[in-house]
N, C-alpha and C positions, 0 to 999 in steps of 0.2 A: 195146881200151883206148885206142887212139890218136884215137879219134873223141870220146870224152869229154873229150879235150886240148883238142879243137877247139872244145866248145860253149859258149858265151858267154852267161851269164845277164846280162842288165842290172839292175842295182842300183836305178834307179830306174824306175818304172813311166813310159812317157811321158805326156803331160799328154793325150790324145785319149783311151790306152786308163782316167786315172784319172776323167775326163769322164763317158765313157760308162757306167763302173761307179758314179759316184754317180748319174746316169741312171736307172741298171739299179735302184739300193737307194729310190729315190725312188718309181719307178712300182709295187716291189713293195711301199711304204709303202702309195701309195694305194690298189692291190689288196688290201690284207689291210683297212683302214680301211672298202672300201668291203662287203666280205664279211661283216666284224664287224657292220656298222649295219645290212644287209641282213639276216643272222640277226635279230639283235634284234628291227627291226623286223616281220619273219614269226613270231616268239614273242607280241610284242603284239598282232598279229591275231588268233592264235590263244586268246590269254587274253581279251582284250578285246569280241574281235566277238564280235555274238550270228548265229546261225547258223542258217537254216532246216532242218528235218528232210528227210536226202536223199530224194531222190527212189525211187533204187534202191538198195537194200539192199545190191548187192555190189559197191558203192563205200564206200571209207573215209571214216568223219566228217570233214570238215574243219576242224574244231579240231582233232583230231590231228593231222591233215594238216599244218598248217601249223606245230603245235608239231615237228613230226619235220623237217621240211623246213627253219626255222630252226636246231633243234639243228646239223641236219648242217651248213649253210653256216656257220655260230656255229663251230661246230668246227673248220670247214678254214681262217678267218680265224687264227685263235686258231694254228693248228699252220703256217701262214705266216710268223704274228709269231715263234714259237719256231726256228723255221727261221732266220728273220732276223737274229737275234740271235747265232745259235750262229753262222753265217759272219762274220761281224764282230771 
């Protein structure tokens, strides 16, 4: 018990460690901004291009491919930004 007498919490954050935390919220700004447009734009590939018929059959169409490939990164954007928000 006598050790918990001793610990010293600072009241206020110092100015390096509140620097490098809005550092930390700005780069994961631009990670989620840049995951978001990267989905998206791997959906309009997907919708947009037109596509040759593959070559070998037991490979995945790439319209799907790339609709699946957007959702997931579209997603991990999306659950960055939610993560984000909730620590703040």
């Amino acid at each position: 018990m006598k050790l918990i007498q001793y610990i010293r919490v600072p009241r206020s954050r110092p100015q390096s460690t509140r620097r490098a935390q809005e550092l930390y919220h700005g780069l994961m700004g631009l990670r989620r901004k840049i995951l978001i447009g990267l989905g998206v734009g791997l959906i309009s590939l997907g919708l947009i291009g037109d596509w040759p018929a593959e070559s070998d059959p037991t490979l995945p169409d790439t319209r799907s491919f790339f609709l699946f490939l957007g959702g997931v990164v579209g997603i991990a954007g999306s659950l960055l930004a939610i993560r984000r928000r909730r620590d703040t």
